[in-house]
NUFIDO-556981 format. One line per 4 residues: number of its first residue (from 0); their letters; for each residue x, y, z of C-alpha. Coordinates in nm, 2 decimals, padded with zeros to 4 digits. Each point is the difference from the previous one (the first is absolute). Layout:
<atoms>
NUM> a> X Y Z  ... .
</atoms>
This chain:
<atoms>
0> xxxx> 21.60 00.27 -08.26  -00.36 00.03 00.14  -00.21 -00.22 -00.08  -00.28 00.21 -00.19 .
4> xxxx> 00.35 00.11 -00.22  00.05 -00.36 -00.08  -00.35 -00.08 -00.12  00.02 00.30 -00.23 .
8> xxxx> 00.33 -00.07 -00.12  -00.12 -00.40 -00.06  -00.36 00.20 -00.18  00.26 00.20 -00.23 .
12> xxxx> 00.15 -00.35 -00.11  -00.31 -00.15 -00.06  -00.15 00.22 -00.25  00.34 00.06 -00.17 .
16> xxxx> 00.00 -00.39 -00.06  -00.38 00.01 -00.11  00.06 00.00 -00.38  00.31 -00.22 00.05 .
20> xxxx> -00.28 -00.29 -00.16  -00.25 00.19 -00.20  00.19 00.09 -00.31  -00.14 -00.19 -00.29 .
24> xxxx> 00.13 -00.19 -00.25  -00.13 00.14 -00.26  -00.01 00.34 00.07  00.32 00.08 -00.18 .
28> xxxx> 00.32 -00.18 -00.24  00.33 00.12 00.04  00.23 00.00 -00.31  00.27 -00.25 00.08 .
32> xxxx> 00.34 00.21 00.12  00.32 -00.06 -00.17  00.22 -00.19 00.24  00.37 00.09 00.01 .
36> xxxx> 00.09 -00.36 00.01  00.35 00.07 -00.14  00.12 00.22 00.31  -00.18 -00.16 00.22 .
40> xxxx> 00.16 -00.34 -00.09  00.32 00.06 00.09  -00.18 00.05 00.37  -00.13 -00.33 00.00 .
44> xxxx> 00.30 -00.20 -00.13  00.19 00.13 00.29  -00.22 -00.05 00.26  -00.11 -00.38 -00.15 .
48> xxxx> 00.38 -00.06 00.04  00.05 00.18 00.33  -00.33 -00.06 00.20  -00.05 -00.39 00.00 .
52> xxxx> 00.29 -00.07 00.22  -00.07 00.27 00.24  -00.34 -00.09 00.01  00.11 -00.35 00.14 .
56> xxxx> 00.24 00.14 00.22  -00.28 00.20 00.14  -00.23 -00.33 00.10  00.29 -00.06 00.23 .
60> xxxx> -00.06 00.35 00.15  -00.27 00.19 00.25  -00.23 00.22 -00.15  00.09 00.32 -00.14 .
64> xxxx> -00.28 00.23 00.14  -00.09 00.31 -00.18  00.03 00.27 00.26  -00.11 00.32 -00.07 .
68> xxxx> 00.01 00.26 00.26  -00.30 00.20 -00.23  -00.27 -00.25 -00.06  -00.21 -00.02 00.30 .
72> xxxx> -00.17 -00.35 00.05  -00.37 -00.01 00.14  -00.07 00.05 00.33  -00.31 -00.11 00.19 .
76> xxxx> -00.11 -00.18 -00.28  -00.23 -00.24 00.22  -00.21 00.28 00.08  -00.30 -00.07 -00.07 .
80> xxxx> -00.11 00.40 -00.12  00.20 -00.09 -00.34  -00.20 -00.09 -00.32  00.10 -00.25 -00.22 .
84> xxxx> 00.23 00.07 -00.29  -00.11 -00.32 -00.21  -00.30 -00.07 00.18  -00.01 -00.33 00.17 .
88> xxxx> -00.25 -00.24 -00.07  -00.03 -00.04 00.40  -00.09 00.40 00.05  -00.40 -00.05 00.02 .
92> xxxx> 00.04 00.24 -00.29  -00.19 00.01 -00.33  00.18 -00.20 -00.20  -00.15 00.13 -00.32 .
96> xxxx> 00.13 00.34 00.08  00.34 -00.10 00.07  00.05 -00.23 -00.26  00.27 00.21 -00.27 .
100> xxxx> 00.13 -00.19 -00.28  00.20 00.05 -00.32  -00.10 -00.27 -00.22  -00.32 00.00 -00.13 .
104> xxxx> -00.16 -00.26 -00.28  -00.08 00.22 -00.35  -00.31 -00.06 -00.15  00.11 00.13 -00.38 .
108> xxxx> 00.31 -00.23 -00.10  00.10 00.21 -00.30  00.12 00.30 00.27  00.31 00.05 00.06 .
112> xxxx> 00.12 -00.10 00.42  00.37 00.00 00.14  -00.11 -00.29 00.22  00.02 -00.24 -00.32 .
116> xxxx> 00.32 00.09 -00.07  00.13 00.03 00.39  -00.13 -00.33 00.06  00.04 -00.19 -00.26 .
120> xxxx> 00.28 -00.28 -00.08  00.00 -00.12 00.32  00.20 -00.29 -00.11  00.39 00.12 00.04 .
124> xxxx> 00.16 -00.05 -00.38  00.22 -00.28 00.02  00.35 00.03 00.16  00.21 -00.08 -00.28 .
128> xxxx> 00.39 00.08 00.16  00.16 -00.29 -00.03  00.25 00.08 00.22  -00.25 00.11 00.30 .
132> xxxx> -00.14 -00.33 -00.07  00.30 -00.16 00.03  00.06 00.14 00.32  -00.31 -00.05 00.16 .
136> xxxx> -00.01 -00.41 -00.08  00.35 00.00 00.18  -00.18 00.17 00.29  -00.28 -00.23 -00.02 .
140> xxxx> 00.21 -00.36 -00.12  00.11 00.01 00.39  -00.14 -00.21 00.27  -00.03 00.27 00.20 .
144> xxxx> -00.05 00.32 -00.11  00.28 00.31 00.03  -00.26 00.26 00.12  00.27 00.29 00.00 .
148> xxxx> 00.09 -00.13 -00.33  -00.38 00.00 -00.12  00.01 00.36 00.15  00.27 00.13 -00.23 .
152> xxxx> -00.10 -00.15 -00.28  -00.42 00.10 -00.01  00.10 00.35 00.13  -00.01 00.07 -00.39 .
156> xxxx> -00.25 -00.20 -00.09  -00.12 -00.35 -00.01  -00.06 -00.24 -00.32  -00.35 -00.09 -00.04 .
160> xxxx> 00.07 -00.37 00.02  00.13 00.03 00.37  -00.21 00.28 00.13  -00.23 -00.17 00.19 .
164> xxxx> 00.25 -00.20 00.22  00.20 00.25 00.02  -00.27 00.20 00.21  -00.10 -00.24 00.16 .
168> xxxx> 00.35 -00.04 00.15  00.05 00.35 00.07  -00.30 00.03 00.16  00.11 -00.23 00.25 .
172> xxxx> -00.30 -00.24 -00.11  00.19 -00.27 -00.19  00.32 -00.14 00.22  00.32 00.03 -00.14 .
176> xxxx> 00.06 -00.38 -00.03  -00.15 -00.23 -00.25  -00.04 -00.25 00.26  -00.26 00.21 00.21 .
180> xxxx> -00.19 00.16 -00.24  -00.30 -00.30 -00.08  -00.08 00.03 00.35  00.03 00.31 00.04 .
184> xxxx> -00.18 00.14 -00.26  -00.28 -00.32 00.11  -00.02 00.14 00.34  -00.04 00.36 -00.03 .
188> xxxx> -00.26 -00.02 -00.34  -00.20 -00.25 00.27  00.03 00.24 00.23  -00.16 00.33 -00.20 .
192> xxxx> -00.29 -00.25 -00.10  -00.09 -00.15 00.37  00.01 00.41 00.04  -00.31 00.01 -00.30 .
196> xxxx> -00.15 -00.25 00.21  00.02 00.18 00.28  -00.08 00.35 -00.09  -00.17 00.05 -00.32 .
200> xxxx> -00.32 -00.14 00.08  00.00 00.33 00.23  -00.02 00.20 -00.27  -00.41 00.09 00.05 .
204> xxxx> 00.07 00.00 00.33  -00.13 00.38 00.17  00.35 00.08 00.07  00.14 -00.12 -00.30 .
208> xxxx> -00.21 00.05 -00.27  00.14 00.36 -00.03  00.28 -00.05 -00.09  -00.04 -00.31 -00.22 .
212> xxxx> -00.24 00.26 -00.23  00.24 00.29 00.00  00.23 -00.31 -00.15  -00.29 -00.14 -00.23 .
216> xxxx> -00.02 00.39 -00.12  00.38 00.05 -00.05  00.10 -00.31 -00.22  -00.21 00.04 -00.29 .
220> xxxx> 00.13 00.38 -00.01  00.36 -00.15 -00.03  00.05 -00.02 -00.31  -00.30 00.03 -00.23 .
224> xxxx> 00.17 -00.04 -00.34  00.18 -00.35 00.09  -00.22 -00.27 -00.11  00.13 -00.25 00.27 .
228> xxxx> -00.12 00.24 00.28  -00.32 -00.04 -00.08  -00.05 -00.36 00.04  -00.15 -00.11 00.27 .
232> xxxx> 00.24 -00.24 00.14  00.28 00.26 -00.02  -00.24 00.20 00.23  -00.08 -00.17 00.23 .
236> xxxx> 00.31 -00.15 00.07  00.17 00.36 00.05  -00.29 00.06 00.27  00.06 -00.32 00.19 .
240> xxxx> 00.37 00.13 -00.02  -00.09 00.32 00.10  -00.27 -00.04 00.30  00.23 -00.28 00.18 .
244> xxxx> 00.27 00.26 -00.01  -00.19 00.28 00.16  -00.17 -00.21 00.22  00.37 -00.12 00.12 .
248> xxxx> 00.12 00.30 00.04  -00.24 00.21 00.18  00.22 00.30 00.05  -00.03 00.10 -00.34 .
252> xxxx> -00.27 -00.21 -00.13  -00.12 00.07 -00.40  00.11 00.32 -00.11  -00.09 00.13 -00.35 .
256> xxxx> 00.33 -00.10 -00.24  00.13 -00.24 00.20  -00.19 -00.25 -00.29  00.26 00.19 -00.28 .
260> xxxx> 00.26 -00.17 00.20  -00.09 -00.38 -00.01  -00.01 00.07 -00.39  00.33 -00.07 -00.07 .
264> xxxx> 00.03 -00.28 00.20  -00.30 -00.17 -00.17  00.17 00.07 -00.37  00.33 -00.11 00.04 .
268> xxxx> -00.13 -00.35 00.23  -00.24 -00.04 -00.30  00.26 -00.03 -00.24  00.16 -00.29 00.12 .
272> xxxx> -00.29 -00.20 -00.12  -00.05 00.16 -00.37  00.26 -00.04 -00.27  00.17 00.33 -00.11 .
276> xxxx> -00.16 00.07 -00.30  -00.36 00.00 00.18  -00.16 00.32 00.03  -00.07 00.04 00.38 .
280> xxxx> -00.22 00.29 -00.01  -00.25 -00.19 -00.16  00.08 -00.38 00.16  -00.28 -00.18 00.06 .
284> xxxx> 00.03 -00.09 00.35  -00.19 -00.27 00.05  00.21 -00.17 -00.28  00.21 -00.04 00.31 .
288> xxxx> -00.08 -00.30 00.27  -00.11 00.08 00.35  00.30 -00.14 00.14  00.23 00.23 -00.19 .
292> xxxx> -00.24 00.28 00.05  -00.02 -00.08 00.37  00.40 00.04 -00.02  00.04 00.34 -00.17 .
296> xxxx> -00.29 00.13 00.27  00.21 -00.15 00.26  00.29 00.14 -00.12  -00.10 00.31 -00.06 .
300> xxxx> -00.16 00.07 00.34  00.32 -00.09 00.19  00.23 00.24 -00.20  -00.26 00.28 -00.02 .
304> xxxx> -00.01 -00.06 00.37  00.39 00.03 -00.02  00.02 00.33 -00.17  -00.30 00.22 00.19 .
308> xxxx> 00.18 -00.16 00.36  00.31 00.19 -00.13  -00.27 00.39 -00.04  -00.26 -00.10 00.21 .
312> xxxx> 00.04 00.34 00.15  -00.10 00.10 -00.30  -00.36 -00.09 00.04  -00.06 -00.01 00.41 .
316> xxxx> -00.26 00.30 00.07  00.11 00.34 -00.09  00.25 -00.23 -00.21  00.30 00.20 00.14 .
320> xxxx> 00.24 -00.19 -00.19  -00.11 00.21 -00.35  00.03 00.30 00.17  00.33 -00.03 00.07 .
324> xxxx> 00.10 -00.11 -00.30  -00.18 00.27 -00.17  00.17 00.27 00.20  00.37 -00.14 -00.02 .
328> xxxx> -00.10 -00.05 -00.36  -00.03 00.36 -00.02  00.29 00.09 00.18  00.23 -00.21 -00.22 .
332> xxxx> -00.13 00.18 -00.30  00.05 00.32 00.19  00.34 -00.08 -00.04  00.05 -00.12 -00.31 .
336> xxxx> -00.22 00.17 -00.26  -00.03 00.37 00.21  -00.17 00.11 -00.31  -00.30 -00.25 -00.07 .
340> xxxx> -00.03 00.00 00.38  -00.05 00.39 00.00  -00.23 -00.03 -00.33  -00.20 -00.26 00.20 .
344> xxxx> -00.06 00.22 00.29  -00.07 00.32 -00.22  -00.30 -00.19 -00.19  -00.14 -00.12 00.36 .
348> xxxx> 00.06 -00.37 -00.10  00.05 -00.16 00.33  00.23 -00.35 00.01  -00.30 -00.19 00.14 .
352> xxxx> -00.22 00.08 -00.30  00.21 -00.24 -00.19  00.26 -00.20 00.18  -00.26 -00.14 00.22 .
356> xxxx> -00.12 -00.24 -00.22  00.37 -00.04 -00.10  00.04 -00.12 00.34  -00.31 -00.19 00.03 .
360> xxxx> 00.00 -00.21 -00.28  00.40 -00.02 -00.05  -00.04 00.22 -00.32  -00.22 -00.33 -00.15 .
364> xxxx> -00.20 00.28 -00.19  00.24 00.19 -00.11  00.20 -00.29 -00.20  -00.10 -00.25 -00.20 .
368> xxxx> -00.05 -00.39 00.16  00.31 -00.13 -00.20  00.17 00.31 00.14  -00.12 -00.05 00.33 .
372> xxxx> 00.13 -00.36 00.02  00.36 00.13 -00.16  00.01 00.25 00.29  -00.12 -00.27 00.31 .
376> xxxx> 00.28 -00.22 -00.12  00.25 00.27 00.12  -00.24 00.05 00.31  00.01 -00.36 00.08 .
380> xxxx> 00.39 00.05 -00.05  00.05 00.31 00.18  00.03 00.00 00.40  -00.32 00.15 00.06 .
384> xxxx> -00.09 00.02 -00.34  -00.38 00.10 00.08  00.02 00.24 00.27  00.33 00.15 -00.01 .
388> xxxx> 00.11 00.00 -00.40  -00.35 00.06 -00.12  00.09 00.40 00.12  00.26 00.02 -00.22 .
392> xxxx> -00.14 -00.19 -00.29  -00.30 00.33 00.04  00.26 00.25 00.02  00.19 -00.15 -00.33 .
396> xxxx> -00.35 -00.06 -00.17  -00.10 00.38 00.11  00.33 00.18 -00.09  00.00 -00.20 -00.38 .
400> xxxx> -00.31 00.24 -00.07  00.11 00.28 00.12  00.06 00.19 -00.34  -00.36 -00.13 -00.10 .
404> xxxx> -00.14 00.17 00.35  00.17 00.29 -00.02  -00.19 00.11 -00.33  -00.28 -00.01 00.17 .
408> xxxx> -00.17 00.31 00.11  -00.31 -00.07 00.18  -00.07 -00.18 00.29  -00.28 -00.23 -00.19 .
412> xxxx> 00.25 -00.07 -00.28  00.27 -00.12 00.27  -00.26 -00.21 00.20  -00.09 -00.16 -00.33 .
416> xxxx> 00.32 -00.05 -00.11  00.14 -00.16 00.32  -00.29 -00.29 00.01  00.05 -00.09 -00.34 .
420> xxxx> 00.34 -00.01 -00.06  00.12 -00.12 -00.34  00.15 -00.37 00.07  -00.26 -00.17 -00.22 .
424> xxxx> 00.31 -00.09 -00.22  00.23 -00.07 00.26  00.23 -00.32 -00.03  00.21 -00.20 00.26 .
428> xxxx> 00.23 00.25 -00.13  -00.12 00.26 00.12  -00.05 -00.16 00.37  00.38 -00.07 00.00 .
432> xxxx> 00.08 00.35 -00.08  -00.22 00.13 00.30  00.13 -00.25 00.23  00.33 00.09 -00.09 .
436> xxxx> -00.04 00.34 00.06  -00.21 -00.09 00.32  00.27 -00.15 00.12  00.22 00.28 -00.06 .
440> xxxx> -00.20 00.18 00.19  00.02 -00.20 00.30  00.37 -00.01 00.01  -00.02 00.35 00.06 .
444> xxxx> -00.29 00.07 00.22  -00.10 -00.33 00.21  00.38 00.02 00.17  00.00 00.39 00.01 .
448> xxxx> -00.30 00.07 00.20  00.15 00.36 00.06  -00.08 00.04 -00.37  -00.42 00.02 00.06 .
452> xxx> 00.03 00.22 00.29  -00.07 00.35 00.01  00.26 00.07 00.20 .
</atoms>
């Protein structure tokens, strides 16, 4: 393909991802949808029982690559004729012209916003299967921990009261055996804060300072309603956080969402320190001391770091790794819903309109943040639980509205529809029904690659 075809075909996804941030919160409500929880369970208590040990098995294994003869990855994508998508805080562009967000604070606070509801409760509700518990303080009992064993076992979910370790270990952070872990765990939170010493004093610097104000602009916007995101130390200690990541990882840098991600992270580390019954959407941070703040900032940058190493693709210019995911996304629900694909393409509505910021922020605005940590529990399970899953965690998430989608008409009452999605009432429940089915949906596509060609 010429070159002069490639920039228009890279223009085309650019505007078609333009809105992908705009959408307010408040523009509309949604009446909550009726879940069919009773068919849909039988789903999920056959694939809790059946996926676990295969997921284990599959640690052992290479990687199952997706490969789909129909979905054309970018080409040329160093060129430097393309514009960004999410423009990067290192384009010499106006920032206040690029800058797109969904959140936004609401002066009146009798009106009505689904943000409140999306984002609220970010403290998960208390684990209280006594068996899962049970099984989890075997795990953890051990001098050195079983990681396929911790595998199987958080694939559907991990008790609050072990969360936080159990991360840790699957991220690779924490070290399997108890023995190793003080030193560890001393060495690398040293390490992230002789980084702060290094870099962050950068921060004004001329080639710096750009991107340290795109962060300074993004955090507040986070998540306005959530009391502890507006304190200062929370702030600042997501942008030390973020700016010594980007300025690590120069191939990507900052990109816009990429501060949605550390989010989870930040919660769940949190609650180690705070007793169950404490509210953490309104903790008082600096209840905490600086030594066990210092430890959930050093914690948090070194599995954040973790998880966007696993999709940095995702956000290197002309971040080709979304558009490939957006168009095998498409693909797969060719397949399997012919009819809501058809109805899609009929009203105009084009995949990257939506699923781009599926993509991009790892559906964090679609769900709420107790749902979000439910789901990264089976990611942090999964073999490639970010990158590779995540596609069929969209596909099940798409395909359980598709009655809902299908009754609508218009193009504007599709758009609307599909960035604000009903889950505002979701529970852990929920998450294990769409993983289940995710998973189903893996089983019969991610080994069948025939199955999402056009051939």
């Amino acid at each position: 393909m010429s070159k002069k075809k490639d920039q228009e075909k890279f223009t085309e996804y650019s505007i078609n991802t333009d809105d992908a941030w705009e959408i307010d919160d408040n523009t509309m409500s949604l009446n909550i949808l009726d879940s069919n929880f009773n068919d849909n369970s039988e789903i999920c208590k056959q694939t809790n029982a059946e996926v676990p040990p295969r997921t284990a098995n599959q640690q052992q294994s290479s990687t199952v690559v997706l490969d789909s003869s129909a979905v054309r990855k970018p080409t040329d994508v160093n060129s430097s004729t393309y514009p960004g998508i999410i423009r990067r805080v290192d384009d010499n562009q106006n920032l206040k012209a690029s800058l797109s967000v969904r959140y936004t604070n609401n002066s009146n606070p009798n009106s009505f916003s689904t943000a409140n509801i999306t984002r609220s409760n970010l403290a998960t509700i208390v684990d209280v299967d006594q068996p899962k518990q049970n099984k989890f303080k075997e795990i953890f009992d051990q001098s050195t921990i079983d990681l396929e064993k911790l595998r199987k076992t958080s694939w559907n979910g991990i008790t609050k009261q072990y969360r936080a370790q159990a991360w840790k270990l699957l991220c690779g952070y924490l070290p399997p055996k108890v023995e190793r872990r003080e030193d560890t765990l001393t060495r690398k939170r040293d390490e992230y804060w002789s980084y702060v010493s290094q870099y962050y004093h950068t921060r004004t610097d001329k080639e710096h300072q750009d991107t340290f104000r795109q962060i300074h602009i993004d955090i507040p916007r986070m998540s306005p309603l959530m009391a502890i995101f507006q304190q200062v130390v929370v702030q600042e200690l997501f942008e030390r956080i973020l700016f010594i990541w980007a300025i690590r990882h120069p191939a990507s840098g900052y990109v816009q969402g990429i501060n949605d991600l550390l989010l989870p992270f930040f919660a769940v580390f949190l609650a180690e320190f705070i007793n169950n019954d404490v509210d953490i959407e309104h903790f008082n941070i600096d209840s905490l001391s600086e030594s066990n703040r210092r430890i959930i900032e050093a914690d948090s940058y070194w599995a954040t770091s973790y998880l966007l190493e696993g999709i940095q693709d995702n956000y290197t210019f002309a971040q080709p790794g979304i558009q490939y995911k957006v168009r095998t996304l498409e693909e797969l629900i060719k397949r399997i819903d012919e009819p809501l694909y058809r109805h899609l393409k009929n009203q105009n509505i084009e995949f990257l309109q939506f699923a781009f910021r599926w993509m991009n922020n790892l559906l964090m605005r679609e769900l709420p943040v107790r749902c979000t940590i439910r789901l990264w529990d089976t990611y942090l399970a999964e073999q490639d639980g970010f990158s590779h899953f995540h596609l069929y965690i969209c596909a099940a998430f798409l395909i359980r509205f598709s009655k809902d989608l299908l009754r609508e008409k218009d193009f504007h009452g599709l758009l609307l529809l599909l960035q604000n999605l009903p889950t505002q009432s979701w529970t852990s429940n929920d998450i294990s029904i769409l993983t289940a089915e995710a998973y189903q949906l893996k089983v019969m596509f991610a080994n069948a690659p025939r199955h999402l060609s056009n051939s």
